[in-house]
N, CA, C and O atoms as a MOPAC input file, in Angstrom:
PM7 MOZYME 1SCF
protein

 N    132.38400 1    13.95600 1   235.37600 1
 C    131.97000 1    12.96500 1   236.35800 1
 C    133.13600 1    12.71900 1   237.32100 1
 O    134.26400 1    12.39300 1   236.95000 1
 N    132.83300 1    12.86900 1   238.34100 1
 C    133.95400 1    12.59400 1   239.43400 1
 C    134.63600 1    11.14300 1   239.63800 1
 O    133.83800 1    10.20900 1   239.56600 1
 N    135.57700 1    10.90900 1   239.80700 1
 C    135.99100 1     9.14200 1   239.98400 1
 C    135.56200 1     8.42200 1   240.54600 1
 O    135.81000 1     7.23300 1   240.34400 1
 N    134.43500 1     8.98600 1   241.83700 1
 C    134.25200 1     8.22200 1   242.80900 1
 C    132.60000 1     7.38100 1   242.35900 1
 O    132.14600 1     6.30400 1   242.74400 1
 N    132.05600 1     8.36800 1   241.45200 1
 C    130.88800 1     7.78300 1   240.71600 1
 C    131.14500 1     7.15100 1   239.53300 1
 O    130.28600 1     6.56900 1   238.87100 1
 N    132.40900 1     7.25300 1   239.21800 1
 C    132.71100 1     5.90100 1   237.74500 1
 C    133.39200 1     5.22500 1   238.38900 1
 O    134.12500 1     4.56900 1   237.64800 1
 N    133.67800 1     4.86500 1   240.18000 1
 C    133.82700 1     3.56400 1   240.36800 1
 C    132.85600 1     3.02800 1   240.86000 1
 O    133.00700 1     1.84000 1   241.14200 1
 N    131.67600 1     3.58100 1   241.11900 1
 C    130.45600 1     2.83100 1   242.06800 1
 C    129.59100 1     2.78300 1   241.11600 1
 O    128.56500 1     2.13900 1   241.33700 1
 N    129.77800 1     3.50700 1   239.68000 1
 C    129.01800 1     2.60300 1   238.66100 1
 C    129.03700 1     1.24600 1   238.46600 1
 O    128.13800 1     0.40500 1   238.49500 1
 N    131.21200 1     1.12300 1   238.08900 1
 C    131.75800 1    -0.17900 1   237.13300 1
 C    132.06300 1    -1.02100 1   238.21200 1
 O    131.98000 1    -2.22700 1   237.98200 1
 N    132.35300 1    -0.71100 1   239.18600 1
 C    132.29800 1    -1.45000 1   240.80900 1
 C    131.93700 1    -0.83100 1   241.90100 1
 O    132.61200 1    -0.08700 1   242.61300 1
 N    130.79700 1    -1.17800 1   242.01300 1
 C    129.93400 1    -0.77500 1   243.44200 1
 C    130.37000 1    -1.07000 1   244.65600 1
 O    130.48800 1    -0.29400 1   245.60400 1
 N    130.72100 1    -2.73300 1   244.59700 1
 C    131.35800 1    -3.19500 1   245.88800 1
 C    133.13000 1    -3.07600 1   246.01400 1
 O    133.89600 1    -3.91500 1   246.48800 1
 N    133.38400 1    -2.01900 1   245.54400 1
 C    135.46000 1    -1.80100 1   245.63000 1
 C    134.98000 1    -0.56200 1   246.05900 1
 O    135.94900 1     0.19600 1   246.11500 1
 N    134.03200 1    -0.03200 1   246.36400 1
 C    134.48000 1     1.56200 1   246.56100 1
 C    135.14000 1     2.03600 1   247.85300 1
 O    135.89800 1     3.00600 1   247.89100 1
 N    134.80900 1     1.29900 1   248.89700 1
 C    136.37200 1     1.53700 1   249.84600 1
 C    137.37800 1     1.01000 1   249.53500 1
 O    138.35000 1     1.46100 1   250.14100 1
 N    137.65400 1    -0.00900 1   248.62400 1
 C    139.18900 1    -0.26500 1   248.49400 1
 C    139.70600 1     0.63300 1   247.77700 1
 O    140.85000 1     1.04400 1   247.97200 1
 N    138.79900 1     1.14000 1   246.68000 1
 C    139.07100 1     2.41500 1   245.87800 1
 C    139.42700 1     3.41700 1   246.63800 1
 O    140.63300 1     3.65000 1   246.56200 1
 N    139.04900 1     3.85500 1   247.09100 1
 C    139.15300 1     5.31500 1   248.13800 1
 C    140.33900 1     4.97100 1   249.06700 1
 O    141.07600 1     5.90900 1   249.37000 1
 N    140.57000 1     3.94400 1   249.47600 1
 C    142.34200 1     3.27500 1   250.00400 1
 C    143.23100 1     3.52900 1   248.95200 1
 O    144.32600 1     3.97300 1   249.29800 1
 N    143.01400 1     3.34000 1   247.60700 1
 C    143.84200 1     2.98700 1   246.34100 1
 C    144.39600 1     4.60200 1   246.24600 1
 O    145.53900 1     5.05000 1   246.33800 1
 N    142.85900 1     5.39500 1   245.98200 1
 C    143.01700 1     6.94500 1   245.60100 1
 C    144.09700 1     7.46600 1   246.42800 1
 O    145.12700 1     7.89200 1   245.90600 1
 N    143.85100 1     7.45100 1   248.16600 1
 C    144.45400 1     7.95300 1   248.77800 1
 C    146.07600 1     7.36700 1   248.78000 1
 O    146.87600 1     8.21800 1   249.16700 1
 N    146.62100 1     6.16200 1   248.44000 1
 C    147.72800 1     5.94200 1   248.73700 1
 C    148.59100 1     5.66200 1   247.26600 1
 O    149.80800 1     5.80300 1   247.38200 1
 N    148.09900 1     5.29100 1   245.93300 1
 C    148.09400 1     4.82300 1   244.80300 1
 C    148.78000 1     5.66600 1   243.93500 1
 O    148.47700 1     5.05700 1   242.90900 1
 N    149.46100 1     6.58100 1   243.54200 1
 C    149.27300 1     7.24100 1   242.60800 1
 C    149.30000 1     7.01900 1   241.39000 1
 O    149.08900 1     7.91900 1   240.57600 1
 N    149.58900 1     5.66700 1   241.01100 1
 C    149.66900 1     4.97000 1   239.89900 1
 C    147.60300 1     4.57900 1   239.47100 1
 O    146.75600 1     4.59600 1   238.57700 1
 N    147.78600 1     4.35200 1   240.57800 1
 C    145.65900 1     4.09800 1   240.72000 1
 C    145.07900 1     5.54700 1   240.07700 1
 O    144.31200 1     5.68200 1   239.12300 1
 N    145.50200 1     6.25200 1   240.64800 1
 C    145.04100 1     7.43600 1   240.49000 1
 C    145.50100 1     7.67300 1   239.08400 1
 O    144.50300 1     8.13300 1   238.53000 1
 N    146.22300 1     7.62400 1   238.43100 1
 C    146.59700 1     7.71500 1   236.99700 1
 C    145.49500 1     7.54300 1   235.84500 1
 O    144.95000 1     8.34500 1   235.08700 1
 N    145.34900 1     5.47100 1   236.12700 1
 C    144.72900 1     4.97300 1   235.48100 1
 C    143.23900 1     5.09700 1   235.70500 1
 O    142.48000 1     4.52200 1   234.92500 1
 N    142.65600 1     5.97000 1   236.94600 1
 C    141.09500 1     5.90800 1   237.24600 1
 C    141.39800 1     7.45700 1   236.19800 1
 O    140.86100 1     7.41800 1   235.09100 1
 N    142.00100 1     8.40700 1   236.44900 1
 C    141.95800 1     9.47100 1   235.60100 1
 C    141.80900 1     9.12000 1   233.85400 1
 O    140.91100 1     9.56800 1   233.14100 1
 N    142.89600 1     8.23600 1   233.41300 1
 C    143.13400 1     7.77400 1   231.78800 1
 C    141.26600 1     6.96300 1   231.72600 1
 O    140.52400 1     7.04400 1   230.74700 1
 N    140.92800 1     6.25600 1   233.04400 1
 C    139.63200 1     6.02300 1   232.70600 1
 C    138.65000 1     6.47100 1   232.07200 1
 O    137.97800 1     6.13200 1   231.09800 1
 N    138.70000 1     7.68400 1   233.14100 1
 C    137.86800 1     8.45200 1   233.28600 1
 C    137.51000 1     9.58500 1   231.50900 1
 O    136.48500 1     9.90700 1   230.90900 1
 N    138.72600 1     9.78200 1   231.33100 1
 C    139.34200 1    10.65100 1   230.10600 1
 C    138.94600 1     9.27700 1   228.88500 1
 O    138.62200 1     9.98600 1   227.93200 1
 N    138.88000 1     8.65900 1   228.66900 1
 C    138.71600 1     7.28600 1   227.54300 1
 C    136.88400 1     7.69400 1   227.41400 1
 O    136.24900 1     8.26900 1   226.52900 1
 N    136.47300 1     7.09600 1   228.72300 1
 C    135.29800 1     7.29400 1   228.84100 1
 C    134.47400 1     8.59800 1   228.34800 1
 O    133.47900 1     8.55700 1   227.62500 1
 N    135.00000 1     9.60900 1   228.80700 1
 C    134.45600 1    11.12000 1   228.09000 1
 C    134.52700 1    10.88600 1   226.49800 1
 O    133.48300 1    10.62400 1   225.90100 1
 N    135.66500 1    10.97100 1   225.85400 1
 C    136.17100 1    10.33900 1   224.58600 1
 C    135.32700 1     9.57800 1   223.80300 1
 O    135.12900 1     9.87800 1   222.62600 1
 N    134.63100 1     8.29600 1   224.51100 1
 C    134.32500 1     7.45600 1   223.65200 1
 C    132.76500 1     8.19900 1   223.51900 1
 O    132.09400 1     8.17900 1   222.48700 1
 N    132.33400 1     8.89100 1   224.88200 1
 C    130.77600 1     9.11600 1   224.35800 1
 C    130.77000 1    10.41500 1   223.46900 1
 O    129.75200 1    10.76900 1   222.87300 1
 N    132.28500 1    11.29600 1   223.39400 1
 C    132.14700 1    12.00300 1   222.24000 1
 C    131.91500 1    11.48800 1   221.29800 1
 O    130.81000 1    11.73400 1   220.81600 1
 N    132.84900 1    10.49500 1   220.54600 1
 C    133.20800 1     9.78200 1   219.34000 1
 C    132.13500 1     9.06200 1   218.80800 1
 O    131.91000 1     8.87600 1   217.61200 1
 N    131.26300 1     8.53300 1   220.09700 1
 C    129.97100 1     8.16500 1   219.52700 1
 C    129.44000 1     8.95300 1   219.15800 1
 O    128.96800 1     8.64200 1   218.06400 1
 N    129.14700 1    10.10100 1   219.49600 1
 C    127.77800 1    11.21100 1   219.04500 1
 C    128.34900 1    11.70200 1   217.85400 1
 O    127.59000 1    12.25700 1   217.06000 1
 N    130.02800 1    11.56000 1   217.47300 1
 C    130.39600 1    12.37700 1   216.49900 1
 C    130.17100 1    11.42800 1   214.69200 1
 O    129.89400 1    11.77100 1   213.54300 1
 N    130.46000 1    10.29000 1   215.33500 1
 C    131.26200 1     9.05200 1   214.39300 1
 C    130.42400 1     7.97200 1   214.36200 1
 O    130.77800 1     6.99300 1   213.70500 1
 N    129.42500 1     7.96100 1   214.92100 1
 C    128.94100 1     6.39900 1   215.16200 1
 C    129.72800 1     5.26100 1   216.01000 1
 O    130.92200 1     5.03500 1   216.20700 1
 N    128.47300 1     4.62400 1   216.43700 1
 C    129.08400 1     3.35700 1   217.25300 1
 C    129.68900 1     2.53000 1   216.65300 1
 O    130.22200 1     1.57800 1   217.22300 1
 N    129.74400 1     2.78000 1   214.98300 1
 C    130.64100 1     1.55200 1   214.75100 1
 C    132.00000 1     2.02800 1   213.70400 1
 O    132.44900 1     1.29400 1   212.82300 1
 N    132.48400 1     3.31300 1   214.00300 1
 C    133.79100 1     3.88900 1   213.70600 1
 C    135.11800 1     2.95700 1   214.10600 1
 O    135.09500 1     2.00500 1   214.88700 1
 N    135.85000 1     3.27400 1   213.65000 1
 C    137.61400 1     2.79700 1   214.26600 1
 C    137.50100 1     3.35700 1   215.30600 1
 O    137.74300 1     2.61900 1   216.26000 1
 N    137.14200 1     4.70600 1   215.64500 1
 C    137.62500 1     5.51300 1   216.36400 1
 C    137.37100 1     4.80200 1   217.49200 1
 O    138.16200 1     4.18200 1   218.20200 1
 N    135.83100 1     4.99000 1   217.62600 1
 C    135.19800 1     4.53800 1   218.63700 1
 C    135.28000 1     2.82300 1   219.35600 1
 O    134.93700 1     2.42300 1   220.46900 1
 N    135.85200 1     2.13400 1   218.24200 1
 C    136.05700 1     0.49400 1   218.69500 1
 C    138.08400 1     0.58300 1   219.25800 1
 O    138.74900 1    -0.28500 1   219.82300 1
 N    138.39000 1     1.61500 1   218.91200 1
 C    139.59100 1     2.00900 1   219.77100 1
 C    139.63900 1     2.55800 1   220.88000 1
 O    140.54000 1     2.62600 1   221.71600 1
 N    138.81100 1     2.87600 1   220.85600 1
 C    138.67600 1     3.87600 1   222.77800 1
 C    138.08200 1     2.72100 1   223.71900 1
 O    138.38000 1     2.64800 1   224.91100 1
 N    136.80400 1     1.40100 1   222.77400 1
 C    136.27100 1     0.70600 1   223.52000 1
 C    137.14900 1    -0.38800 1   223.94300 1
 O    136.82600 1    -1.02300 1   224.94700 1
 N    138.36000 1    -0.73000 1   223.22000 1
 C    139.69300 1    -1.09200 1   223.85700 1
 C    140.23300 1    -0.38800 1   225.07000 1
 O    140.29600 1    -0.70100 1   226.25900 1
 N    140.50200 1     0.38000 1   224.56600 1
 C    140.93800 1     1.17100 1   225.83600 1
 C    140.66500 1     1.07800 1   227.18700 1
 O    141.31200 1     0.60900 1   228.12300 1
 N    139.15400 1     1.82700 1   227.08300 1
 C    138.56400 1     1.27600 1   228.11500 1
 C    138.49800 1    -0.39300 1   228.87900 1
 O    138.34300 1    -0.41000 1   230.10000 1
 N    138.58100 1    -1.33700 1   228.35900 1
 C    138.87400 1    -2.36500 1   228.64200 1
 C    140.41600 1    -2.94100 1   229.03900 1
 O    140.61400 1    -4.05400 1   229.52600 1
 N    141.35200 1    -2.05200 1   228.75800 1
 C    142.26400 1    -2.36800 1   228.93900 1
 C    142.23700 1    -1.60800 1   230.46500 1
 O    142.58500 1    -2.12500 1   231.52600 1
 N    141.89500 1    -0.69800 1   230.32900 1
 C    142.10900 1     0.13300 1   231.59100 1
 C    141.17000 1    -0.37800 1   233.05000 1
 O    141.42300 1    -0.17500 1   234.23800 1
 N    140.22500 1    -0.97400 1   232.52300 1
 C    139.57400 1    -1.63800 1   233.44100 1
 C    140.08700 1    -2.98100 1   234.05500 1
 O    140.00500 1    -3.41700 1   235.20300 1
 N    140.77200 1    -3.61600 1   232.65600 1
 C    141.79800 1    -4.74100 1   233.53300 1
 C    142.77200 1    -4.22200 1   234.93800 1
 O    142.87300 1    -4.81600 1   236.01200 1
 N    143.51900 1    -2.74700 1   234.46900 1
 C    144.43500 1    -2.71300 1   235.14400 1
 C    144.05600 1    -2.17200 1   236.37100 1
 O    144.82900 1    -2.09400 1   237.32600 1
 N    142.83300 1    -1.77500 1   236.38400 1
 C    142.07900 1    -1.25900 1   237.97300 1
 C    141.78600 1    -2.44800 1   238.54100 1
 O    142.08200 1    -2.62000 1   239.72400 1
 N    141.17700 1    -3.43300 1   237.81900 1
 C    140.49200 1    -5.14800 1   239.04800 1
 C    141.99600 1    -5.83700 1   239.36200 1
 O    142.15400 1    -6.67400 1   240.25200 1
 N    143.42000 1    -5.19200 1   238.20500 1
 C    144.45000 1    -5.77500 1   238.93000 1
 C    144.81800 1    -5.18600 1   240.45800 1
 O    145.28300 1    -5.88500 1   241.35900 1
 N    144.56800 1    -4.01000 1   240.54500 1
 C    144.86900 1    -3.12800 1   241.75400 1
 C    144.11300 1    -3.50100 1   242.85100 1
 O    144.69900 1    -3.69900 1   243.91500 1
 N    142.50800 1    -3.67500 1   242.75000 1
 C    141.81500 1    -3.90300 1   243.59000 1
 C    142.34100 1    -5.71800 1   244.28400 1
 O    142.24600 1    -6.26900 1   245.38100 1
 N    142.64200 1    -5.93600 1   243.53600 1
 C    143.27800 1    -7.41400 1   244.08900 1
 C    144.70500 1    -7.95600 1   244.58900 1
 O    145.08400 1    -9.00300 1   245.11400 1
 N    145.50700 1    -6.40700 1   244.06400 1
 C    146.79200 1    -6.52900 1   244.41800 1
 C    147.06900 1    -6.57300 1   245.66100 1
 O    146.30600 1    -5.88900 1   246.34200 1
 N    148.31600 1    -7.41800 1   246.53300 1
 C    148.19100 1    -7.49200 1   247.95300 1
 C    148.73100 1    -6.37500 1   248.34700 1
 O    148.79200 1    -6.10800 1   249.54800 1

């Protein structure tokens, strides 16, 4: 899945600030990638392990952590 459709999933209305972020960010660009990579991950871990593994309630951290640090960006001045 490309980045630009797992940000207009999880935020529809940032997707030009996103596409500002991509282009100038590379730290943005890091964490939409580690996103992106968590996300693949967790819907393995589900199909492999169940939804209610360690594995899988560790990646669903993840993902949440990583989503903090993108709405920090989108708001950063």
């Amino acid at each position: 899945m490309e980045p630009w459709s797992i940000i207009a999933a999880r935020w529809p209305n940032r997707v030009l600030v996103a596409r500002r972020l991509f282009a100038t960010d590379s730290e943005f660009r890091e964490i939409v990638s580690d996103y992106q990579e968590a996300l693949s991950a967790l819907d393995r871990w589900r199909g492999i392990e169940g939804a209610s593994s360690g594995r899988v309630a560790g990646y669903e951290d993840l993902i949440r952590e990583l989503e903090t640090e993108i709405d920090k960006r989108f708001t950063a001045p």
